[in-house]
Structure formats: C-alpha cells, structure tokens
C-alpha positions in Angstrom: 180.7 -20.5 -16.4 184.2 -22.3 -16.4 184.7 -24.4 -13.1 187.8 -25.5 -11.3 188.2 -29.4 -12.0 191.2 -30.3 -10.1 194.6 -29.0 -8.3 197.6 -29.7 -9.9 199.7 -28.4 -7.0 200.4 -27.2 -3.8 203.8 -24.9 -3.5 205.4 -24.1 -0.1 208.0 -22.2 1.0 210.7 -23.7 3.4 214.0 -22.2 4.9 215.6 -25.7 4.7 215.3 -27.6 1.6 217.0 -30.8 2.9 214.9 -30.9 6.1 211.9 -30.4 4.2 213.2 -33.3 1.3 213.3 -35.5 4.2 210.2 -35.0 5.8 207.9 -35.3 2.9 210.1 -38.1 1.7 209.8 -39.9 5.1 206.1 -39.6 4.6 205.5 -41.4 1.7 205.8 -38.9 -1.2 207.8 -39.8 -4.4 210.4 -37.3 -5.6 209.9 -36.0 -9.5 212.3 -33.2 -9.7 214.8 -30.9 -7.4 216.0 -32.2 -4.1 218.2 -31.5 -0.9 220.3 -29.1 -2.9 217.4 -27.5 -5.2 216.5 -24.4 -4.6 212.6 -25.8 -6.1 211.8 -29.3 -5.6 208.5 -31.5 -6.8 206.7 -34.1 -5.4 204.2 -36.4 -6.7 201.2 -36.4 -4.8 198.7 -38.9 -6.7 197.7 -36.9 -10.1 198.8 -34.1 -8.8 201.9 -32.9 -7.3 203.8 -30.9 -3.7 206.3 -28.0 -4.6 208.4 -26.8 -1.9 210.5 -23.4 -2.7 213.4 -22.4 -0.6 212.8 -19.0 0.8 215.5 -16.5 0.4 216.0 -13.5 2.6 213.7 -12.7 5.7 211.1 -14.9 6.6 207.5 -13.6 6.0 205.8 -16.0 8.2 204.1 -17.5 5.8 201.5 -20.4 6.5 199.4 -22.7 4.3 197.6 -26.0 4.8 197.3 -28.5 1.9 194.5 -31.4 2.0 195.5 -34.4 0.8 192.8 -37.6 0.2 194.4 -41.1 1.3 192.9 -44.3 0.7 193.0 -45.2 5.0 193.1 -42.3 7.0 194.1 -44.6 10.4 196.9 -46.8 8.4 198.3 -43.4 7.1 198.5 -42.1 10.7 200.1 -45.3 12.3 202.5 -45.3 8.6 203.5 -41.6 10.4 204.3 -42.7 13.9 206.2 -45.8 12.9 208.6 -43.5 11.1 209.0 -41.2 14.1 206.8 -38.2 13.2 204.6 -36.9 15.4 201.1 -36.0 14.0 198.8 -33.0 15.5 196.3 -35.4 16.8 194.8 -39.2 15.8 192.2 -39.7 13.3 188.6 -37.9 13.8 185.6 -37.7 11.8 184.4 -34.2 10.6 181.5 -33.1 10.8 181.7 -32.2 6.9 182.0 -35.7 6.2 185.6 -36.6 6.3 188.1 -38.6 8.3 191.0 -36.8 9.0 194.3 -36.3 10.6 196.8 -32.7 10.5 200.7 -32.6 11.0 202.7 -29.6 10.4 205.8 -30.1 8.6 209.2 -28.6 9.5 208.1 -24.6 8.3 205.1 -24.8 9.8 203.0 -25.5 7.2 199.6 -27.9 8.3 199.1 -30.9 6.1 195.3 -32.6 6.3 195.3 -36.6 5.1 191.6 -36.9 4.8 189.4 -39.1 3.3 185.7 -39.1 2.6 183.2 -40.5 5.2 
C-alpha cells in the first residue's frame, strides 16, 4: 500500500494578502513567490512550503490549522512576542509527545509550532 511520506504544503485563504504577507513574514518565514499584491503567494517553510490565496467574493468562513516542527519551541515563542504578536498561549507539553504553542494569524487560521518531546 502506497503511504504519505511528507507535506509539501499548506494553502490558506486570506481576504488581505498584504496583512497576511506581513504576518508570516514577521514570523520568520522566507518569501519564494507572490507577495503584498499577489493574488497567490508562497512561503518556504523548511522542505516544504505556506501558500496563502486571496479569497474573492463572500467569505465562507473557512478555518484550518497547519503544524509546523521548530527546532525550540520556547525561543520560537519569545522570537513571536519580541516582534509584537501575540500567541494563543506559552509553550506546553502534550500529552502525545510534543511541545507546543498555537497563534491564529490575521483570517483566523491556527498555526501549531511544535516539536517533539
């Protein structure tokens, strides 16, 4: 049976392209294509990559959460606050093995920066 390796990507939809450039930007991720003005825009995210869409027309309300692995969960969080974001809540360990932290970006999507325990 064939098996899912990896994740290439993780697309979300904004209504503001520029505010969303900014965020992810401001949190570390390197541009690879699109931008403010794009109506798609790519980030690199490690191997793999975040793709944000603007959304056209009426909002569906839409929600998704991607998990990305950091190499220090607590430095990561503190990397957030010093540039004036304002994560969900401090580092915890899970209970399935993983350090973690969540913050929701400007379309209300929840981003996870875990790593394993």
């Amino acid at each position: 049976m064939a098996e899912v390796t990896s994740l290439n990507a993780v697309t979300l939809a904004t209504r503001d392209m520029a505010r969303a450039v900014a965020f992810y930007s401001t949190l570390g991720f390197r541009l690879k294509y699109g931008g403010a003005d794009a109506p798609f825009t790519s980030f690199h995210a490690g191997a793999c990559h975040l793709n944000l869409f603007r959304a056209e027309g009426a909002w569906s309300g839409l929600w998704g959460r991607a998990i990305f692995y950091v190499d220090d969960v607590d430095a990561f969080h503190a990397q957030a606050l010093a540039a004036g974001l304002k994560p969900d809540f401090a580092p915890r360990d899970a209970p399935w093995r993983e350090r973690y932290f969540h913050i929701t970006d400007p379309d209300g999507h929840e981003l996870s920066f875990a790593r394993p325990l």
